[in-house]
C-alpha positions in Angstrom: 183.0 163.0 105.2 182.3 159.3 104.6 178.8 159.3 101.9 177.4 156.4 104.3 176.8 158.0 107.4 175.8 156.1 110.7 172.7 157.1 111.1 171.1 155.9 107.4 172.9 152.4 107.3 173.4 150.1 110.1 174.6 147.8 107.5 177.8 149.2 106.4 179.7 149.5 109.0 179.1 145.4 109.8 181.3 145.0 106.3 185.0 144.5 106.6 187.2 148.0 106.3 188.3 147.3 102.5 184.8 146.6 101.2 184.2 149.9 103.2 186.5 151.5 101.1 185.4 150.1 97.8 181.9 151.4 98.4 183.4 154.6 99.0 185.3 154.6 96.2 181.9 153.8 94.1 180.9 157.2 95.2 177.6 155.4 96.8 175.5 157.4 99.0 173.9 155.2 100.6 173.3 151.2 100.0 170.0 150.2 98.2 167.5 148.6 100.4 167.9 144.9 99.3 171.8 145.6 100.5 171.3 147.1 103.4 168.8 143.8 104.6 171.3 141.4 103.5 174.5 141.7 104.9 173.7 140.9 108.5 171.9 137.1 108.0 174.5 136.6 105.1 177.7 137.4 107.0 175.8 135.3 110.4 176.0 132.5 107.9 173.8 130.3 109.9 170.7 130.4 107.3 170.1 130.2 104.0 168.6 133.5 102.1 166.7 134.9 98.9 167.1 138.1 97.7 164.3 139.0 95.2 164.3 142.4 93.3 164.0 144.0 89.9 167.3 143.3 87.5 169.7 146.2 88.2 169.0 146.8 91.5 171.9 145.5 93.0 171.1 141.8 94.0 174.8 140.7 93.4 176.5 143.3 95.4 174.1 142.4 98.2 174.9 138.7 98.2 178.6 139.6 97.5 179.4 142.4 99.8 179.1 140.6 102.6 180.3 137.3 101.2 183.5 139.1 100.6 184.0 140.5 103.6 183.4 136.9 105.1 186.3 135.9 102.7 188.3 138.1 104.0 188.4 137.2 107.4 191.8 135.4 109.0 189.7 132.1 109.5 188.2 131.9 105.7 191.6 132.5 104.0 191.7 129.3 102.3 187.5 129.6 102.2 185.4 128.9 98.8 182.3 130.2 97.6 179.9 128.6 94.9 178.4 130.8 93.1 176.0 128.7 90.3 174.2 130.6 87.0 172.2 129.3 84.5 174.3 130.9 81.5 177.6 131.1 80.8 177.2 134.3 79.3 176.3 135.5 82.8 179.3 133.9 84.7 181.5 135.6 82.0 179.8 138.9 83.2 179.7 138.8 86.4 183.4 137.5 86.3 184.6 140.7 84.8 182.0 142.8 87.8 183.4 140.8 90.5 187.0 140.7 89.3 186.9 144.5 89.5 186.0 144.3 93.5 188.0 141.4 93.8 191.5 141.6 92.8 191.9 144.7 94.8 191.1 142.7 97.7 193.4 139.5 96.6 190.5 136.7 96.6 190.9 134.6 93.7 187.5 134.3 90.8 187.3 131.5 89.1 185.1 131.2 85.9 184.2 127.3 85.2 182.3 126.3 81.8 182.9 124.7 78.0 185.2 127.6 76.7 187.2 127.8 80.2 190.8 125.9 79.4 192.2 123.1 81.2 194.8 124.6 82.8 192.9 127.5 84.9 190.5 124.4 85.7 193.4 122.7 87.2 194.3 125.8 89.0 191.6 126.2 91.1 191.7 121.7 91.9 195.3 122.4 93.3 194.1 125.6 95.7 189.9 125.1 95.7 189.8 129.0 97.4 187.8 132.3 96.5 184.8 132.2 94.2 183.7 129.4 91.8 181.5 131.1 89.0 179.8 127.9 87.2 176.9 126.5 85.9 175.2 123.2 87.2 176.3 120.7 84.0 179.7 121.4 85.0 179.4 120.9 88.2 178.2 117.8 87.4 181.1 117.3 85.4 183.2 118.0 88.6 181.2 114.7 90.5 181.9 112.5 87.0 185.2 113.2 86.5 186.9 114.0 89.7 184.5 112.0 92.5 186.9 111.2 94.4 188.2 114.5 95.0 184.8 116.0 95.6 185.2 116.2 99.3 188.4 117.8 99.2 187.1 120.6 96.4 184.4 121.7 98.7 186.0 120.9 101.9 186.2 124.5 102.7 183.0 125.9 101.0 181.6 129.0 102.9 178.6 129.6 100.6 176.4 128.8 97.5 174.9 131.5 95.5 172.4 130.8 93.1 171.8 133.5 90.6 168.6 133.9 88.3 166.8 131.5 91.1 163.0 131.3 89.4 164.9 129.8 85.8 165.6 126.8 87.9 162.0 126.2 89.7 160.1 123.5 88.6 162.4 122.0 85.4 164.7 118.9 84.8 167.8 121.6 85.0 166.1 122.5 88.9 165.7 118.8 90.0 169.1 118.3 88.7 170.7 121.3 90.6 168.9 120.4 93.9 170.4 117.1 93.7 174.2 118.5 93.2 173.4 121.0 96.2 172.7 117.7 98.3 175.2 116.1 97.2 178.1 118.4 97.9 176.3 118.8 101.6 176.6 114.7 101.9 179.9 114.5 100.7 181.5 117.2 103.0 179.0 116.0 106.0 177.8 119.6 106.3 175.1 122.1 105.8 176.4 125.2 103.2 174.0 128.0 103.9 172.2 129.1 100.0 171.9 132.1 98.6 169.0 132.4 96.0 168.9 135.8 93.7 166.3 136.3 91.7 164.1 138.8 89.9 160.0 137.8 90.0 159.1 134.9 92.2 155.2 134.7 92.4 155.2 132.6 95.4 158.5 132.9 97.9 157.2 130.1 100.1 157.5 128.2 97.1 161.1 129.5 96.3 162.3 129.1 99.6 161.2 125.2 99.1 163.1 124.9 95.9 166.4 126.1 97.7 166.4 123.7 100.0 163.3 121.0 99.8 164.2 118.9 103.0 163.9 121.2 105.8 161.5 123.4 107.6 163.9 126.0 108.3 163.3 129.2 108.0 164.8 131.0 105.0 165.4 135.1 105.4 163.7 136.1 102.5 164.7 139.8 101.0 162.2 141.6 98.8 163.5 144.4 97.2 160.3 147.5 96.9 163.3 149.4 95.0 161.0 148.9 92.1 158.7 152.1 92.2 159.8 153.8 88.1 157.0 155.0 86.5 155.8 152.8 83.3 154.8 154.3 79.7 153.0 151.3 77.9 151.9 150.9 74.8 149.8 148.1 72.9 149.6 148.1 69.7 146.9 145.8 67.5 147.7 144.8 64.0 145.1 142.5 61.5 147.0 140.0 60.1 145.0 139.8 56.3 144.2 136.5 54.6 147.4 135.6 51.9 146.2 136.3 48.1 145.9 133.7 46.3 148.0 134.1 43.5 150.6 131.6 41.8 154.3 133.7 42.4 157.6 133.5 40.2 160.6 131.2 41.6 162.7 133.9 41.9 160.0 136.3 43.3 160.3 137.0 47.2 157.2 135.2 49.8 156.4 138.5 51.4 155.9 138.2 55.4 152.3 138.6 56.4 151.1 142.1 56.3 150.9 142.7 59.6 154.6 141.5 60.6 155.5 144.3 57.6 153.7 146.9 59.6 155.0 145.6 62.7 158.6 146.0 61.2 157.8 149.5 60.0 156.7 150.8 63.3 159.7 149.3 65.0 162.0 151.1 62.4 160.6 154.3 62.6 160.2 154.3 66.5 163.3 152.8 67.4 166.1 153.6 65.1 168.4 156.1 66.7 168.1 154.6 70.4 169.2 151.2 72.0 166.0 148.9 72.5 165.9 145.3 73.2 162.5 143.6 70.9 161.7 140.6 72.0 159.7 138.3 69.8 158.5 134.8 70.9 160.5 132.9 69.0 164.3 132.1 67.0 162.4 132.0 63.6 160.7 135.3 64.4 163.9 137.1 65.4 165.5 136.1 62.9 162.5 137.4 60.6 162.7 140.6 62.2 166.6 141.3 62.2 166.5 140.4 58.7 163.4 142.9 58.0 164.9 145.6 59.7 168.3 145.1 58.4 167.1 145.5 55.0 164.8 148.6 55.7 169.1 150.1 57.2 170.1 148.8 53.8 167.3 150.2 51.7 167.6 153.7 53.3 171.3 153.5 53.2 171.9 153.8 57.2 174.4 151.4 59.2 172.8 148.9 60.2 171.3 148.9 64.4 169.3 145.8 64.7 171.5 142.8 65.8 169.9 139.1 66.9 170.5 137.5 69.7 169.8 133.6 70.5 171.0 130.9 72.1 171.9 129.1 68.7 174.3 132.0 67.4 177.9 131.1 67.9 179.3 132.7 70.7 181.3 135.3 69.0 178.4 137.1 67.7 176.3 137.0 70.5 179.3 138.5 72.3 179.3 141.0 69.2 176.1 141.8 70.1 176.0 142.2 73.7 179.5 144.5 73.4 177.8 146.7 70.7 174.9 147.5 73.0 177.3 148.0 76.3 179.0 150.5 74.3 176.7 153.7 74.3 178.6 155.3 71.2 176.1 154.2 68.3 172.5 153.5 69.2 172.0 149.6 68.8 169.0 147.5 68.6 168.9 143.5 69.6 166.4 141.4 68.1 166.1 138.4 70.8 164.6 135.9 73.0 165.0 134.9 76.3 168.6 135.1 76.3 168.6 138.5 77.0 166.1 138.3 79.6 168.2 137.4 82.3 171.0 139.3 83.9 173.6 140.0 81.4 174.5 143.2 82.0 173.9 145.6 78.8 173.9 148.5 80.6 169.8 150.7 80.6 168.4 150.5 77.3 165.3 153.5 76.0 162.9 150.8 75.7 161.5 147.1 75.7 159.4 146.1 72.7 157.2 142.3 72.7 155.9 141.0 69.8 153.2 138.3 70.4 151.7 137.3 73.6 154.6 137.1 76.3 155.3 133.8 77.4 154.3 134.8 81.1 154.0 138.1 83.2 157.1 136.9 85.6 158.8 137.0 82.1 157.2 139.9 81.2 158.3 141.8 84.4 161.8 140.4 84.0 162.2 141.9 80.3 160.7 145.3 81.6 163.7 145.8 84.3 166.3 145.9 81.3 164.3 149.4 80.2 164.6 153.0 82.3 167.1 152.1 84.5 169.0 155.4 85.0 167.6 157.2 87.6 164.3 158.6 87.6 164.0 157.3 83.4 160.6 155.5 83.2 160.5 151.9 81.9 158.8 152.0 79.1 157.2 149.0 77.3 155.6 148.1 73.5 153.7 145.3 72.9 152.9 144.1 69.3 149.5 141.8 69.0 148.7 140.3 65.4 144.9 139.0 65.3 143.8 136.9 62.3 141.4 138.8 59.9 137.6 137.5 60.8 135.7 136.3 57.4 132.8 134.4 57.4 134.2 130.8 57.4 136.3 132.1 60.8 135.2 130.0 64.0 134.0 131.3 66.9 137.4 131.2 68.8 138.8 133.4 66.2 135.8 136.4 67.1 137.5 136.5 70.5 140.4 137.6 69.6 142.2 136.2 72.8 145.7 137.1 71.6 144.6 140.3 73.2 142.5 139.8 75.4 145.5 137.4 77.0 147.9 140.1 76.5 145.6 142.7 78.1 144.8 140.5 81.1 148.7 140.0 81.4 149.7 143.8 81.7 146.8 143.7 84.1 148.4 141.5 86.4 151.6 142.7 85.9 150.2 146.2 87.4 149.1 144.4 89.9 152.0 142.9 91.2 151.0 139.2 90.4 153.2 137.1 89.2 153.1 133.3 88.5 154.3 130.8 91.2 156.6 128.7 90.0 155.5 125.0 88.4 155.8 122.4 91.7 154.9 118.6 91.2 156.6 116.1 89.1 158.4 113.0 89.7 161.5 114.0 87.2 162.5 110.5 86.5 164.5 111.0 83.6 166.6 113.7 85.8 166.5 110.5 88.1 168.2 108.3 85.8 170.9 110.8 85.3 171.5 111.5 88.6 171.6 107.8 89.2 174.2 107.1 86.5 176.5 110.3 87.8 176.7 108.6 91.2 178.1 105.3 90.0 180.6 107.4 88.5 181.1 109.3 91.4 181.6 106.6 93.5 182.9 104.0 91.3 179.5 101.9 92.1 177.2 102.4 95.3 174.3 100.1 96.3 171.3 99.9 95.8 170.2 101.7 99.6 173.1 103.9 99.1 171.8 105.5 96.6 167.6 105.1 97.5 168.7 107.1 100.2 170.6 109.6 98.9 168.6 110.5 96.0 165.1 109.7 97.3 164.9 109.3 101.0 167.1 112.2 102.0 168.0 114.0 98.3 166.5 115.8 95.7 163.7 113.1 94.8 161.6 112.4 97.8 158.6 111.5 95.3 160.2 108.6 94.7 158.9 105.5 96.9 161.3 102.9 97.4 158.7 100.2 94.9 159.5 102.9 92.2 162.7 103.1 92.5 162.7 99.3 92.8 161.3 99.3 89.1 163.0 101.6 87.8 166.3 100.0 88.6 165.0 97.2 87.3 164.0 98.8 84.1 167.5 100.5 83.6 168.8 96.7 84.1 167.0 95.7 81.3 168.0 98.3 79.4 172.2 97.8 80.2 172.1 101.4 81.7 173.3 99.5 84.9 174.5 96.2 86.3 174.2 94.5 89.9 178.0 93.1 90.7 177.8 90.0 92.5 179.0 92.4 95.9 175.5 94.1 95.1 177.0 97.3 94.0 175.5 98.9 91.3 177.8 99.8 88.3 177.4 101.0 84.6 176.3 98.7 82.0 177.8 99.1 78.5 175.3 101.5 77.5 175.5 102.9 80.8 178.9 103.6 80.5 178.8 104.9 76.9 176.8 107.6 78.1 178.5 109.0 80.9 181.2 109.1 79.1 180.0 111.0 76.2 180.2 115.1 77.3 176.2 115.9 76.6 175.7 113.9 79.7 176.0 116.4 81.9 173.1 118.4 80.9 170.0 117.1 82.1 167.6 118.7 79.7 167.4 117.5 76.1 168.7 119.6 72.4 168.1 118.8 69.0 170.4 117.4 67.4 172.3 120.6 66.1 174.8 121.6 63.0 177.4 124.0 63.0 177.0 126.6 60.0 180.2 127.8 58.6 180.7 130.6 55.5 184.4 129.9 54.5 186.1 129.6 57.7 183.9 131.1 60.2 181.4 129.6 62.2 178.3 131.5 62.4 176.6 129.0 64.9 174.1 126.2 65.4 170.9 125.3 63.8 169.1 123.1 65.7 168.0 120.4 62.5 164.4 119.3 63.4 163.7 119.1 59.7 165.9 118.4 56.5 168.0 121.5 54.8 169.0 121.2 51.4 171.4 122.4 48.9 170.9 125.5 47.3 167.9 126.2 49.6 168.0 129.7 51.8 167.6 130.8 54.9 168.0 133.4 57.8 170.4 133.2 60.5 172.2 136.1 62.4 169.9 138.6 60.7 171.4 137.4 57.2 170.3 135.5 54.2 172.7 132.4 53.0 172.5 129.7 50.5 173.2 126.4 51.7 176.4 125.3 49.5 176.6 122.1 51.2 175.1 119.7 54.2 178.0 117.5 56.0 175.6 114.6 57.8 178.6 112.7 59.5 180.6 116.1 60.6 177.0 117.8 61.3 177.9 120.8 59.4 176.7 123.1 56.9 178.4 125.3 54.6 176.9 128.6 53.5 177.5 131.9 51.2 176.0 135.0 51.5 172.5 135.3 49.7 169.0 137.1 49.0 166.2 134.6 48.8 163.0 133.5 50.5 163.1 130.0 52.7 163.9 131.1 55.7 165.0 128.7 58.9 162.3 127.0 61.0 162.4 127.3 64.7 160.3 126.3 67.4 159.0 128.7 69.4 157.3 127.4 72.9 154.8 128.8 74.2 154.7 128.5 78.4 151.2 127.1 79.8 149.1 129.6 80.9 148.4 129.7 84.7 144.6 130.3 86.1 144.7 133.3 87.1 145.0 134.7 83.9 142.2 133.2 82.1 140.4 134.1 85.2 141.6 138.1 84.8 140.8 137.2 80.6 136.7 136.7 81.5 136.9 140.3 83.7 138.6 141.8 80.9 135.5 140.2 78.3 133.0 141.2 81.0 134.2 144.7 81.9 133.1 147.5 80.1 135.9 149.7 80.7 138.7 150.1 77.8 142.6 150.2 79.1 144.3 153.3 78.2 147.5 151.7 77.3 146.0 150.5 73.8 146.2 152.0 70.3 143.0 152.5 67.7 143.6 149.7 66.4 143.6 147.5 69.5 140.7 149.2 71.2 138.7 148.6 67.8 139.8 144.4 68.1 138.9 144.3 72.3 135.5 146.1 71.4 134.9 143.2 68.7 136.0 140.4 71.3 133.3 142.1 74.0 130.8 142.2 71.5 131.5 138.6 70.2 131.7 137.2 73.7 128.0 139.0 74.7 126.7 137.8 71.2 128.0 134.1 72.2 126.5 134.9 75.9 129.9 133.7 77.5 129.8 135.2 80.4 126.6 132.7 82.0 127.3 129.7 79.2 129.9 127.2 80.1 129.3 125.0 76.8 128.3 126.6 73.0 127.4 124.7 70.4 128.2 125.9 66.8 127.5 123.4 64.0 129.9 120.4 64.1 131.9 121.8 66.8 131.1 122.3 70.3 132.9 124.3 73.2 133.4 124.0 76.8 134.8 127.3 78.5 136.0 126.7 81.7 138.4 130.0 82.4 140.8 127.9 84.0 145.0 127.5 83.3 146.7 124.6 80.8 147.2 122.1 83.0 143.3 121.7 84.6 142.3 122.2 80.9 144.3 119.1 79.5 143.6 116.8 82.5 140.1 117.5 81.3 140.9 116.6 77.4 142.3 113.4 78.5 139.0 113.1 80.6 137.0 113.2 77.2 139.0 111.4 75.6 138.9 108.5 77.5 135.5 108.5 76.9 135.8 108.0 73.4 135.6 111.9 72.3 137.9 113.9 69.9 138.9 117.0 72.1 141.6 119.4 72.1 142.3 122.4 74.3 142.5 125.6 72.4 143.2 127.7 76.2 140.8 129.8 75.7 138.1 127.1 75.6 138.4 123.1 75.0 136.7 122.2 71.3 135.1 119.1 71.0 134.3 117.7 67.2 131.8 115.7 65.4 129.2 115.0 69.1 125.8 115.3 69.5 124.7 117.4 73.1 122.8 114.6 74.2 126.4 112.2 73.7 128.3 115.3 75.2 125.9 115.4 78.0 125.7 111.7 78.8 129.6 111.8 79.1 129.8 114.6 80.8 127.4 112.7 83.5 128.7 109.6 83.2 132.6 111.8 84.2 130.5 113.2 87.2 129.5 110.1 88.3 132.9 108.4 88.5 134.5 111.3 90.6 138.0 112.4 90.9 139.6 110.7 87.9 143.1 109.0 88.5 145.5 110.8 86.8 148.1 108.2 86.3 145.1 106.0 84.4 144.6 109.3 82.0 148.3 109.5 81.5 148.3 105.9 80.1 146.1 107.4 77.3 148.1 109.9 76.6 150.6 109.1 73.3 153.9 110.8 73.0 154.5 111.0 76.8 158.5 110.7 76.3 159.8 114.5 76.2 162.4 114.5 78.3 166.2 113.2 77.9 166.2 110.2 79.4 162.6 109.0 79.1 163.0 106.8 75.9 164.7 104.0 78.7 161.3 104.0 80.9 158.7 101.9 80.5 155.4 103.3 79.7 154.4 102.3 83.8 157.0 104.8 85.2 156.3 107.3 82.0 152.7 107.4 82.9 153.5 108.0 86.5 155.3 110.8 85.7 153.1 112.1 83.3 150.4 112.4 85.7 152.1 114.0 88.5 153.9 117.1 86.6 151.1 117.9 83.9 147.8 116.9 85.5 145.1 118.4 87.7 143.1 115.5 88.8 140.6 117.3 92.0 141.0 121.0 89.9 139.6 119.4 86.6 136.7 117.3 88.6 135.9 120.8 90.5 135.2 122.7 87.0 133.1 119.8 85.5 131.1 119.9 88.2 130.3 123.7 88.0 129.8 123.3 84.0 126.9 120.7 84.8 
């Protein structure tokens, strides 16, 4: 008897006879839910979908079942499918998942990035069929390099997939993909139905916007409730002591701060034995960690089980990595950051462990779907909060301890079911100038309407009026990024061309510049150089200690042997901006009496200081405190209302900076503070492109250095400020 009977699934029996077959072969019983909704409006093919679930629960088998079956249908023979990812480690799995379903049913897979060669490149230009696995910089590469033959490539293109959807929302990589997506549709005068997949969207309207911006059509949206594991969670607080203060020996090791030592040691003695992914916040940290527990295998005599994992290790070890936890033969533990978050497949791991406040709950929900994923296995999650030690010289900020109180809020929300909507608003001019520049390749020069039109009027950048675009043009004139022929076509200037033609143009986000670390003949990866490395100095990378033997400035490399020593590497680590909601759900947590029962003794000893510093400060009916030189404002509101009103104080002369938990203001008298404060009210909403000419250091992005401080401002003002939220708050403050 077939597993899928008639009665259960509707949905099955719509797929073509050999995916049929291949299901039955899986030994399925029946199709998950997010399966079963899918196939119908994806095989219809006449609207564009997003299918949201929890990682593992079969998104790609519920696009591709029925994109397959599609494929192979007599009319789609010579039919192609895009399918774009934000990492190439995820096209390189899902290459070897989809090669499995696919070669039995003879549709060609192509994998398309930087380690792909030439020649199977080529081989999919001569027959464009079956599925394209790529990532959006080399798809731009595709418009560069072959424009011409862009129509032709996608002449036959059935669908495009869009894996890992909410990565894309809201950045310069996002703007840049929606642009491409428009593109292909004006170059093959057609519109491709999109597939989004995605894990934690907190607003699908929002999504379903993002996938295709210039229509009001409706978009089938599939959210997955296979989702219902139980949850064991754990927080854990740690008091991170003042250093002593005590002159050490050269050779002597800097120890790590006591509570990162204690972090370490509950990690070891909890985890060791099992396969766990620990996720700290950032590359210097897991690097610190691998290394710590490393040592502790080393010390005790044990093979090693913690591995690192981040986006700067060459590939070969993070493929090391990722095939060491797959195999389920020795119990292995991967120190890493984001670049395990998304949907590489490792296979279930026992456990998720975060150190530090997680960079969001959408992320934090995202990590938890790697843990319990066999059936009926809980997910289970520890989180690891260091809080400074509170001594009499310690602020009032530090009393509140709102590491915690953050983190606590967070897992709140998470329970919930709320997750942040994805960041909208922005004019993403630099993205702009790229897009800009890739068209004059494309076409070999376009004019000036052509390409308003394109990228403005009908694309990706409908923010754009035609007087900026006017400017900015002229800007990039002035800067030999482009030239007017005397036809009126617009064509690269030398700089201009000296870009395109350079292969980091494709990417539309900005990286340090970066040098390869070799020890003899192997390359160990890049370190992102930020600051100088010397000679004989130490550090950390790949969960090892090297002395640097020698530092190559022209070939951007440096040579290393193996080491013990103390200077370890210094990477960034970003912390996202915080969205309202949770410094709303931070002043319940302050104001509530109850205590969650998710945290250790340690952690319910820090929230019971934070309550009884926050009633001793009166917070919870006093919007400004006063406390010697400083004074705060409190507002319980997200990053970007906060700093729209820092730029607020500081035009009027004041030295203020937002600590997110409250904004601090130095060295002014109340009645100054209050006579600003007025004099704010008085002049109403504020204009945010006014505040953003304030602001210094406005040029973040790739392509920003070549805008004048005009267009800079503009774009300033639309992607980081909160003009009407900020004016709302002071208003209730006063």
């Amino acid at each position: 008897m077939h597993p899928l009977n008639s009665d259960e699934s509707q949905a099955f029996f719509l797929l073509d006879e050999k995916i049929q077959r291949w299901i039955w072969e899986q030994k399925w019983m029946t199709l998950r839910d997010a399966q079963e909704r899918a196939i119908a409006p994806i095989l219809a093919g006449n609207t564009d979908v997003i299918i949201a679930a929890a990682t593992a629960t079969g998104k790609t088998e519920a696009a591709f079942l029925p994109i397959c079956s599609k494929l192979l249908a007599k009319e789609c023979q010579n039919a192609s499918v895009l399918y774009i990812s934000p990492l190439k480690a995820l096209i390189n799995d899902q290459f070897s998942r989809m090669e499995q379903l696919c070669e039995r049913l003879d549709i060609p897979v192509h994998p398309w990035h930087g380690d792909v060669s030439v020649s199977k490149k080529g081989k999919f230009l001569k027959k464009p069929t079956g599925i394209l696995l790529i990532t959006p910089e080399s798809v731009e590469a595709l418009f560069v390099n072959h424009g011409s033959a862009v129509p032709q490539i996608f002449n036959n293109l059935l669908y495009i997939v869009i894996d890992e959807l909410h990565s894309f929302i809201g950045s310069e990589r996002g703007q840049q993909l929606q642009s491409l997506l428009h593109r292909i549709e004006f170059a093959i005068k057609r519109k491709i139905p999109r597939i989004g997949l995605s894990a934690t969207i907190g607003d699908m309207h929002l999504a379903s916007r993002f996938l295709r911006p210039e229509t009001e059509a409706k978009t089938v949206i599939i959210v997955s409730n296979a989702t219902g594991q139980e949850l064991q969670l754990l927080l854990r607080g740690y008091v991170n002591k003042a250093p002593l203060l005590h002159p050490i020996e050269e050779t002597e090791e800097v120890p790590p701060d006591g509570s990162s030592l204690e972090i370490g040691e509950d990690l070891f003695k909890t985890l060791r034995g099992k396969s766990n992914l620990i996720f700290p916040n950032s590359r210097e940290q897991v690097e610190n960690f691998s290394d710590l527990l490393r040592n502790k295998c080393e010390e005790q005599h044990l093979p090693n089980e913690f591995w690192p994992h981040h986006g700067n290790l060459a590939k070969g070890l993070r493929e090391e990595a990722e095939a060491a936890i797959k195999d389920k033969s020795h119990p292995v533990n991967i120190v890493c950051t984001s670049t395990l978050e998304m949907g590489i497949d490792i296979g279930s791991v026992i456990s998720i462990a975060q150190i530090g406040v997680p960079p969001s709950v959408a992320s934090l929900r995202q990590r938890l779907g790697r843990s319990g994923r066999k059936d009926g296995d809980p997910a289970i999650l520890r989180i690891y909060i260091q809080e400074n030690e509170v001594t009499i010289s310690s602020k009032p900020l530090a009393c509140l301890r709102s590491n915690l109180i953050q983190t606590i809020a967070m897992v709140r929300l998470l329970l919930e079911k709320w997750y942040e909507p994805p960041p909208s608003g922005g004019l993403h001019l630099s993205t702009m100038v790229q897009q800009l520049l890739s068209l004059i390749a494309q076409y070999g020069g376009i004019t000036a309407v052509q390409a308003y039109n394109l990228l403005c009027k009908n694309g990706a950048f409908q923010e754009i009026g035609q007087q900026m675009f006017v400017d900015l043009l002229r800007t990039l004139g002035n800067q030999r990024l482009i030239m007017q022929a005397s036809d009126g076509l617009l064509l690269h200037g030398q700089l201009g061309e000296r870009i395109v033609n350079h292969y980091s143009f494709y990417a539309a986000f900005t990286t340090p510049e970066e040098y390869r670390l070799l020890t003899g003949d192997r390359t160990l990866g890049t370190l992102p150089l930020d600051r100088p490395v010397e000679v004989n100095s130490l550090l950390i990378f790949g969960g090892r200690r090297w002395t640097v033997l020698d530092v190559d400035a022209q070939k951007k490399v440096i040579s290393l042997k193996p080491a013990t020593g103390k200077k370890l590497p210094q990477f960034d680590g970003q912390a996202g901006r915080v969205h309202d909601q949770i410094r709303k759900e931070m002043f319940a947590v302050y104001t509530e009496k109850g205590i969650p029962i998710f945290l250790d003794a340690q952690a319910k000893e820090l929230l019971g200081e934070a309550r009884e510093a926050f009633d001793r400060l009166s917070l919870s009916n006093k919007k400004i405190l006063i406390q010697g030189n400083e004074t705060y404002l409190f507002c319980w509101m997200g990053d970007k209302i906060l700093d729209t009103l820092v730029a607020m104080l500081r035009s009027k002369g004041l030295t203020a900076n937002n600590y997110g938990i409250a904004i601090e203001i130095s060295s002014v008298s109340p009645n100054k503070l209050q006579s600003c404060l007025r004099a704010l009210l008085k002049e109403g909403v504020p204009d945010a492109y006014e505040l953003a000419r304030s602001v210094a250091n406005k040029a973040t992005e790739k392509y920003d250095n070549f805008l004048t401080d005009e267009l800079l401002s503009a774009d300033y003002a639309a992607s980081k400020f909160d003009a009407e939220g900020a004016f709302k708050v002071l208003t209730s403050i006063m």
